[in-house]
N, C-alpha and C positions, 0 to 999 in steps of 0.2 A: 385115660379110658374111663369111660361114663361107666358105675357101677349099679347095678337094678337090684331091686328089693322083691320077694316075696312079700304076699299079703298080711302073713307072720310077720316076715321081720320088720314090714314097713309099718307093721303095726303095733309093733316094742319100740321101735323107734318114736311113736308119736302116743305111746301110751295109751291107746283106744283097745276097743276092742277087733278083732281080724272083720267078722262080720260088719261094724259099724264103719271101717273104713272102707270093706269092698260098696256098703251101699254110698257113700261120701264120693266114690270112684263111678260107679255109676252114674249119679246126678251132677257128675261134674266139679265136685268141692272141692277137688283135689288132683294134684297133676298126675295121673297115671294115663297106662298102657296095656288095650286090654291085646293079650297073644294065643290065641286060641280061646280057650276059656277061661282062661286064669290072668288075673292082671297081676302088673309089674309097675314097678314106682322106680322113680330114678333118685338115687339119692339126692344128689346134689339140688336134683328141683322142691325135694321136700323140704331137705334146710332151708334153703330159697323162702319157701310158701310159710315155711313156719317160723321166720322171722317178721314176716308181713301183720301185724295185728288186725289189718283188715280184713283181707281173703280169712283168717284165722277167727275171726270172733261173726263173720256171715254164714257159720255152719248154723244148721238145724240138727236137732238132733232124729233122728230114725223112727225112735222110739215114743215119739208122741210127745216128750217134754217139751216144757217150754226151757230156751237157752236162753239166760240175762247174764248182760255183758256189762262191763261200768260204761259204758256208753248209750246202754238202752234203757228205755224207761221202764216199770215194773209194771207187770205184767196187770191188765186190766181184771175187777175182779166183779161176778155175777150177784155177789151175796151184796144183799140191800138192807138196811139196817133199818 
């Protein structure tokens, strides 16, 4: 039997924040299920997702940062010397 997570829990589970996951679940970053208003994560698909280093290091982050990964280059910079 397939067991669902809360936004809470799915979000101790992956160490973020609740909010930074439900917007992650919103845009798609992330395998959930929205049921009413409230989304649900499946566990077994997040272990799944969270052994993927791919799907896993293609997050952006919410909050305006920039996310570098060891596989992306550094982040280009404005300041001219």
């Amino acid at each position: 039997m397939q067991e669902w997570l809360t936004t809470r829990e799915a979000a101790a589970l992956l160490k973020v924040h609740p909010l930074t996951l439900s917007q992650w679940a919103f845009h798609d970053k992330v395998p959930a299920a929205k049921v009413g208003r409230a989304w649900r994560f499946s566990k077994r698909e997040l272990e799944v997702w969270m052994r993927d280093p791919i799907k896993r290091h293609q997050l952006v982050p919410t909050n305006g940062a920039i996310l570098v990964t060891p596989e992306s280059p550094p982040p280009a910079s404005d300041h001219r010397p």
